[in-house]
VOPAGU-2260 file (C-alpha; in pm, 1 decimal, decimal comma):
REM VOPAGU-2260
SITE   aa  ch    i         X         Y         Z
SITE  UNK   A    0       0,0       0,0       0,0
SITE  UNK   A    1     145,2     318,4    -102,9
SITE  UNK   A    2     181,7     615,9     147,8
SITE  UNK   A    3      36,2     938,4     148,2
SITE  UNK   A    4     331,6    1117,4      79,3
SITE  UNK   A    5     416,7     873,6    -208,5
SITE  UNK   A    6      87,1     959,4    -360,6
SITE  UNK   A    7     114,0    1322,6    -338,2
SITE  UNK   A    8     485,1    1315,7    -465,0
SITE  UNK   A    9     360,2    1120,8    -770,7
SITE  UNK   A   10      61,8    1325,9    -779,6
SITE  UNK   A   11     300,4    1641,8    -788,0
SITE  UNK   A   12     530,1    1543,9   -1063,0
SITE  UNK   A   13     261,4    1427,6   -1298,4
SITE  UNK   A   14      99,0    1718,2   -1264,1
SITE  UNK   A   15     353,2    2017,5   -1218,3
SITE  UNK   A   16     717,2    1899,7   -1362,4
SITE  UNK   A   17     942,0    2160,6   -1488,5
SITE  UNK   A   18    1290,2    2253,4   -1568,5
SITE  UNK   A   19    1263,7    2402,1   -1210,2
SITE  UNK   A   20    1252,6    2102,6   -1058,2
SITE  UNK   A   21    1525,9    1886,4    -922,3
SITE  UNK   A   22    1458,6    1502,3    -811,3
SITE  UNK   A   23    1715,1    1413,9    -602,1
SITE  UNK   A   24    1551,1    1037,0    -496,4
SITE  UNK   A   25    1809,1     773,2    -592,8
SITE  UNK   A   26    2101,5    1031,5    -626,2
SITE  UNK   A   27    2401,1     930,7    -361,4
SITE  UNK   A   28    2496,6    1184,3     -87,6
SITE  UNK   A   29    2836,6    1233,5    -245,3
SITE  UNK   A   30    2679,6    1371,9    -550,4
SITE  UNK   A   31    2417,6    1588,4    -376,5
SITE  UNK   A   32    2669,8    1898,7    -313,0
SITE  UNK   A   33    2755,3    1885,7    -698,6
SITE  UNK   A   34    2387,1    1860,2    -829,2
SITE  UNK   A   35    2205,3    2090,2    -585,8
SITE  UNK   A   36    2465,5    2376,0    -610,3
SITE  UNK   A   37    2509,4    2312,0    -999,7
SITE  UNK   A   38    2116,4    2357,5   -1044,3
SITE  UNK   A   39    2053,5    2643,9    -816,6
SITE  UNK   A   40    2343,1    2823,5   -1017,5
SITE  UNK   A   41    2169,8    2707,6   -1357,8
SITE  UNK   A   42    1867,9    2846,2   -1262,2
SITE  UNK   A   43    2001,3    3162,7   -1100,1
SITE  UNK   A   44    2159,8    3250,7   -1470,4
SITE  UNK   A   45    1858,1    3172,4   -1608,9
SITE  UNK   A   46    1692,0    3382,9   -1373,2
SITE  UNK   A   47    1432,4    3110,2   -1278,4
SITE  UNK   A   48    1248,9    3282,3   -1016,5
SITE  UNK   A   49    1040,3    2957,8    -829,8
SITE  UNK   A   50    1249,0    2628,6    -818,7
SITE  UNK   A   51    1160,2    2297,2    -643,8
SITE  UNK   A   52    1336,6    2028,2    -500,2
SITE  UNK   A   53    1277,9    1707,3    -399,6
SITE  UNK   A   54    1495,9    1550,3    -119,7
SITE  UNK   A   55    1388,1    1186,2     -45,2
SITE  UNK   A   56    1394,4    1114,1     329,7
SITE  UNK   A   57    1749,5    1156,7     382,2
SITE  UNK   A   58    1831,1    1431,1     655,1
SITE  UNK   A   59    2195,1    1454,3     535,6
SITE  UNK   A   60    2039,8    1560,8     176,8
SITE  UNK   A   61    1786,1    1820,2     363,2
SITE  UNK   A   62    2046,0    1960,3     550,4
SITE  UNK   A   63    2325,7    1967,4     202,0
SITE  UNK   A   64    2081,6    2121,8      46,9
SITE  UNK   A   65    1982,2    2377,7     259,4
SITE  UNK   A   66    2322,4    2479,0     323,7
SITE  UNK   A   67    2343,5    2535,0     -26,0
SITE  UNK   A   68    2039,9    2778,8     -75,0
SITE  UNK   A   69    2179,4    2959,2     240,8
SITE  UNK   A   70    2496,6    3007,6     102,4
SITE  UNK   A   71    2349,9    3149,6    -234,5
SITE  UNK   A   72    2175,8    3381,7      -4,2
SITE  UNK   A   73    1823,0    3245,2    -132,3
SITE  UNK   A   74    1515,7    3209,1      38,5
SITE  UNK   A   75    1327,2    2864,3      72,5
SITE  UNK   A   76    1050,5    2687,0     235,6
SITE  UNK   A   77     893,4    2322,5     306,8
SITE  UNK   A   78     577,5    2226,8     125,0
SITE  UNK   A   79     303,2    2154,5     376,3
SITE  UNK   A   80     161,6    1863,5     209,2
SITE  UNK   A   81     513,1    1698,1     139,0
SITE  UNK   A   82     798,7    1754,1     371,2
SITE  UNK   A   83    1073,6    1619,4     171,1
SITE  UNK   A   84     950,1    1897,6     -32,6
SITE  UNK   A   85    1173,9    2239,2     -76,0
SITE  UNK   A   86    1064,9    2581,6    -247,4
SITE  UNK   A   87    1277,8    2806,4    -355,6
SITE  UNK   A   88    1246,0    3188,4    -410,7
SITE  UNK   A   89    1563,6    3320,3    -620,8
C-alpha cells in the first residue's frame, strides 16, 4: 500500500514537472553537493524565479541542500503537504 506522501509526490510530478525542478531520490549523498549547487546556479543565470526540489527522506540531503540555498543567499521553504519537499524563491 502506497503512502500518502508517495501519492502526493507522484501526484506532484505528474501534474507540475518543470525545468525548475530537481529530483534528487536515488542520487548518492556524495553527488548531492555537486547537483544541488550546480542547479541552483543554472537556474540563477537563467533567472528562474520559483524552483523545487525534492529531497527523499534523507536528513543529510535536507540539511546539504539547505546549506546550499543559504549560502546562495536564497530564500526557501517546506511544502506543507510533502515535507521532503523544498521551495525556492531566487
Amino acid at each position: 500500500m502506497k503512502r500518502v506522501d508517495d501519492w502526493i509526490t507522484e501526484l506532484y510530478h505528474k501534474e507540475h514537472i518543470t525545468d525548475n525542478v530537481l529530483d534528487l531520490y536515488g542520487h548518492k549523498v556524495d553527488n548531492i553537493h555537486n547537483v544541488v549547487d550546480s542547479f541552483v546556479y543554472e537556474n540563477i543565470k537563467l533567472n528562474n524565479k520559483e524552483l523545487s526540489i525534492f529531497l527523499g527522506s534523507n536528513n543529510i540531503t535536507k540539511e546539504i541542500v539547505c546549506d546550499i540555498i543559504k549560502n546562495y543567499g536564497l530564500n526557501y521553504t517546506e511544502c506543507v503537504y510533502n515535507p521532503s519537499l523544498i521551495k525556492i524563491s531566487t
